[in-house]
C-alpha positions as CSV (number, residue, x, y, z in Angstrom):
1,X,25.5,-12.2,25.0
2,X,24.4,-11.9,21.7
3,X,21.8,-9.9,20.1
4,X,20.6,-9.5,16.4
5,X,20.2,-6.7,13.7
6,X,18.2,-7.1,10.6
7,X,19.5,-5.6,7.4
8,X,17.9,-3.7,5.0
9,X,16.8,-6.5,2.5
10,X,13.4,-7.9,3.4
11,X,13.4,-11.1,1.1
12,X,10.1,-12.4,-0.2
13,X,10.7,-16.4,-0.7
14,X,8.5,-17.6,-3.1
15,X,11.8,-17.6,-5.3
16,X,13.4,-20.5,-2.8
17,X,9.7,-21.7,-2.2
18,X,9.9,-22.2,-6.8
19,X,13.7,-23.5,-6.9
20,X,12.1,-25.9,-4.5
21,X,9.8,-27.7,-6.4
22,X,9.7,-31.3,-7.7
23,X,7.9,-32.4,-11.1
24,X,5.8,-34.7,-9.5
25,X,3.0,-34.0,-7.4
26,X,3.5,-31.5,-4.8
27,X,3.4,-32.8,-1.1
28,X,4.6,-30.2,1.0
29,X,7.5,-27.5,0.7
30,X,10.5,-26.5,3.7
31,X,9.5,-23.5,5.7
32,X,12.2,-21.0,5.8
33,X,13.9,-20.2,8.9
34,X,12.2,-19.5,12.0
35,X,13.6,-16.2,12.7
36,X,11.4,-15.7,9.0
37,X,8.1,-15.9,11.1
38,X,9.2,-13.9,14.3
39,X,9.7,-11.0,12.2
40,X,12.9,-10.9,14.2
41,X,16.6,-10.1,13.2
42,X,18.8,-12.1,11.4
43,X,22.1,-10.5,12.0
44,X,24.2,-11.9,14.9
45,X,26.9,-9.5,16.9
46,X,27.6,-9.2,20.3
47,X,26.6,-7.0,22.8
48,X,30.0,-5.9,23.7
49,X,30.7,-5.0,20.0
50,X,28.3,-1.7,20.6
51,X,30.7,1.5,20.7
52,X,28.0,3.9,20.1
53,X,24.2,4.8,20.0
54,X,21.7,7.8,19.1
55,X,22.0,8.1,23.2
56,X,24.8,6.7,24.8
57,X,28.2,4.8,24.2
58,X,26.6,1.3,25.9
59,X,23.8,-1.2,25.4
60,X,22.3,0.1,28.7
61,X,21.0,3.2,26.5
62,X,18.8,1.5,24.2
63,X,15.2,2.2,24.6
64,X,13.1,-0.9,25.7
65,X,11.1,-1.6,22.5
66,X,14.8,-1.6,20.7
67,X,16.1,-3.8,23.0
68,X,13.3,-6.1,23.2
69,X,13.2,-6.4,19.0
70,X,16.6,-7.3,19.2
71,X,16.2,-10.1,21.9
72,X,13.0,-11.7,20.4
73,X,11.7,-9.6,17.1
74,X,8.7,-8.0,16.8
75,X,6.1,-10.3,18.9
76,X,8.3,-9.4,22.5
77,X,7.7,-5.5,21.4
78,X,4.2,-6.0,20.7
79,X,4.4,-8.0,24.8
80,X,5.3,-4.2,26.2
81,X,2.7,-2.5,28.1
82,X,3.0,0.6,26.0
83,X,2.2,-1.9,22.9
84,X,-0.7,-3.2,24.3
85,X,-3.7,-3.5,21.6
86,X,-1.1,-2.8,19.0
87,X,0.8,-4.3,16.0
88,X,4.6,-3.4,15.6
89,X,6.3,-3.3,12.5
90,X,10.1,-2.1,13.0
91,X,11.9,-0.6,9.4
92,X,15.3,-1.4,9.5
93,X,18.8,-0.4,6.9
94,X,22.6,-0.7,7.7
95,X,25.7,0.8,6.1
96,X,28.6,2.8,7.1
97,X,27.2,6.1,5.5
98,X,25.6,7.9,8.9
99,X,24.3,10.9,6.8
100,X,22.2,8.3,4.2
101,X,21.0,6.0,6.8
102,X,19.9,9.2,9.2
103,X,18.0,11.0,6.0
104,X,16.9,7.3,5.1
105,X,15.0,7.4,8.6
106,X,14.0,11.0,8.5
107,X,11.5,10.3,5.4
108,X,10.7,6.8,6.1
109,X,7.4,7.7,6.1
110,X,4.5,6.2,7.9
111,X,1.8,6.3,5.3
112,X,4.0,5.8,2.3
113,X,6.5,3.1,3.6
114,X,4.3,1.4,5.9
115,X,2.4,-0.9,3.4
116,X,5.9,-2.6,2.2
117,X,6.1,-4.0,5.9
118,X,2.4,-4.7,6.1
119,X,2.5,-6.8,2.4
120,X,5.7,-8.9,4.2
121,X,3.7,-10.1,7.7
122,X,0.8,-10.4,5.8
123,X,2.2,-13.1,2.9
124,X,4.6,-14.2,6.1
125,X,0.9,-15.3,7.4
126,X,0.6,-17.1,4.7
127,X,3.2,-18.8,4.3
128,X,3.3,-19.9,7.7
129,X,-0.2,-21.7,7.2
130,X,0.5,-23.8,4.2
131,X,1.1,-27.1,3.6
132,X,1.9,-27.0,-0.3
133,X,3.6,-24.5,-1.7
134,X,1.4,-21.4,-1.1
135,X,0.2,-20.4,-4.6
136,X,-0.9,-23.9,-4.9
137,X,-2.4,-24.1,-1.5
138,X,-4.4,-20.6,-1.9
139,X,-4.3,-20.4,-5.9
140,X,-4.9,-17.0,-7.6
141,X,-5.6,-16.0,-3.6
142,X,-1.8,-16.1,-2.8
143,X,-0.6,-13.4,-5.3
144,X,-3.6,-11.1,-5.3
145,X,-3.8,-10.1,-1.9
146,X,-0.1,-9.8,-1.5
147,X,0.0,-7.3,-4.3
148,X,-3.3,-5.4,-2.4
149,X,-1.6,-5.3,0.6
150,X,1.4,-3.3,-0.8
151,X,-1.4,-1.0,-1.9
152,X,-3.4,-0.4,0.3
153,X,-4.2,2.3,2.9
154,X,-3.7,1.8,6.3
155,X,-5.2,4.9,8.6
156,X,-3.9,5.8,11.4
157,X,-0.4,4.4,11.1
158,X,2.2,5.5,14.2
159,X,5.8,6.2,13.3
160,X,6.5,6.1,16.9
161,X,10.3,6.5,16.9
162,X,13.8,5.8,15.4
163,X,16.9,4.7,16.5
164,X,20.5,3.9,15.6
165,X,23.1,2.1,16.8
166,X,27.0,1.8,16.2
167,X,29.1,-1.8,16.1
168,X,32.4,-3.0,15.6
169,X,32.5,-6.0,12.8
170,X,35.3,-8.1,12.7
171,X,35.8,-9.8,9.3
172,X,38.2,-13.1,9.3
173,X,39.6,-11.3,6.2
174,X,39.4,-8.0,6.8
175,X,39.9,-5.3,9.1
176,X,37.5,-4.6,11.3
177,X,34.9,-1.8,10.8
178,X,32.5,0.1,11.8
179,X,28.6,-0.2,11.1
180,X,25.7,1.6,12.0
181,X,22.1,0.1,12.5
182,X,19.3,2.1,11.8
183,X,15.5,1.2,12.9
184,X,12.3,2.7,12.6
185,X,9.3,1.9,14.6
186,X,5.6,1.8,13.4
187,X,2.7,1.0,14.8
188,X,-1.0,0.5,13.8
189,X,-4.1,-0.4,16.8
190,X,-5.3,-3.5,16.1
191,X,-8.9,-3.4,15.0
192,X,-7.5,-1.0,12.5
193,X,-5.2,-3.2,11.2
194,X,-7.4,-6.1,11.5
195,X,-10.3,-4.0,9.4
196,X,-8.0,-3.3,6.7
197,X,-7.1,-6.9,6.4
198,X,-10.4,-8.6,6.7
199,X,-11.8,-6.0,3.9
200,X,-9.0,-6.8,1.1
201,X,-9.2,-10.3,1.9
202,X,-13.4,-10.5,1.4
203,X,-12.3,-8.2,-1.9
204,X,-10.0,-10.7,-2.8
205,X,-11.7,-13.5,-2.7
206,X,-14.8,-11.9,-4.4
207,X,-12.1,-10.8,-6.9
208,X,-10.4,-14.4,-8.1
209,X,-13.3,-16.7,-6.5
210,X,-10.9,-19.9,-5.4
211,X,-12.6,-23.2,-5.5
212,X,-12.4,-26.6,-4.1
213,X,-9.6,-27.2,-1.9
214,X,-8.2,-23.5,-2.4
215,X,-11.8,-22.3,-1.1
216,X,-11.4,-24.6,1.2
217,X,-7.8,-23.1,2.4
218,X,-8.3,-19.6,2.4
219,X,-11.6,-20.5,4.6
220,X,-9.9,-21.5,6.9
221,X,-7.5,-18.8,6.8
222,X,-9.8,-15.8,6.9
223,X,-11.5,-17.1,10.2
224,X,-7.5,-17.3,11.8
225,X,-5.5,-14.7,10.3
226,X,-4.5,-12.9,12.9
227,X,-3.8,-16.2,15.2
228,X,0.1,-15.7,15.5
229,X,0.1,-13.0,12.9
């Protein structure tokens, strides 16, 4: 069986979405991946390759939210009964340094780190509801609340628990070695999260005042945001 572990890099596209453009009139642009909007991991290893973990030496020690971001990304953790009425946002880093990773999850810091993961769902949203290329589809919109989101405050953020995990990679070239996964679980209730949101997208729109088509867009985004956010 195989599972997944994200790294550390959480990419923001609009770079591809710009290398992707044509000089004609835009019709529509390739989503990314699918894995992009299930906020799940991207890093394939199997199950078996698990030597060690912050509780055990076998899969079978993994808590249940771990286990279930790992089988289906954040939306199967935010299905758990203890998740209920709650968003999930799980921090992840790898390496072979245990003492960097470890103090790396030590200060990961729910009020200070938790906006980074917040900005990336949030433009993921987005992203996910265009047809053109987004900063054509939502204008001035696009950019401006993605840069409030990263600096915003979100009260009553959880950090809720961390975890780590050891694997054997093998490398066609190389020896094999050993890596550890780190992840860090947040969580927010919902008609928090869904307040915040709502508020810097009214300011947002008061702020750059899209029109025509744009208005049009972001509309029709504000009234279903949180569908599959």
């Amino acid at each position: 069986m195989k599972i997944k572990s994200t790294s550390i890099s959480f990419l923001i596209l609009i770079i591809f979405f710009i290398s992707c453009r044509g000089q004609g009139n835009i019709v529509s642009f390739p989503l990314p991946d699918s894995s992009y909007f299930e906020q799940r991991s991207t890093f394939e290893f199997e199950i078996g390759s698990i030597i060690e973990t912050k509780s055990g030496t076998t899969a079978e020690s993994i808590p249940e939210w771990l286990f279930a971001f790992l089988s289906g990304g954040v939306n199967e953790v935010e299905r758990l009964y203890s998740f209920a009425n709650k968003y999930v946002f799980v921090g992840t880093n790898m390496g072979e340094n245990f003492t960097v990773l470890n103090k790396w999850a030590d200060v990961f810091s729910a009020r200070l780190d938790f906006p980074l993961l917040a900005a990336l769902r949030i433009e993921r949203r987005m992203i996910s509801t265009s047809f053109l290329y987004p900063d054509d589809e939502y204008g001035l919109f696009f950019e401006r609340l993605v840069k409030k989101a990263y600096t915003s405050e979100y009260p009553s953020v959880t950090k809720e628990d961390t975890y780590w995990i050891k694997i054997k990679v093998d490398n066609e070239t190389d020896a094999s070695r050993e890596v550890y996964l780190f992840y860090v679980l947040i969580s927010i209730d919902k008609p928090t999260m869904q307040f915040v949101v709502q508020n810097m997208i009214t300011q947002t729109i008061s702020a750059v005042s899209p029109g025509g088509s744009q208005a049009a867009a972001v509309n029709r985004l504000r009234q279903n945001f949180f569908e599959g956010f």
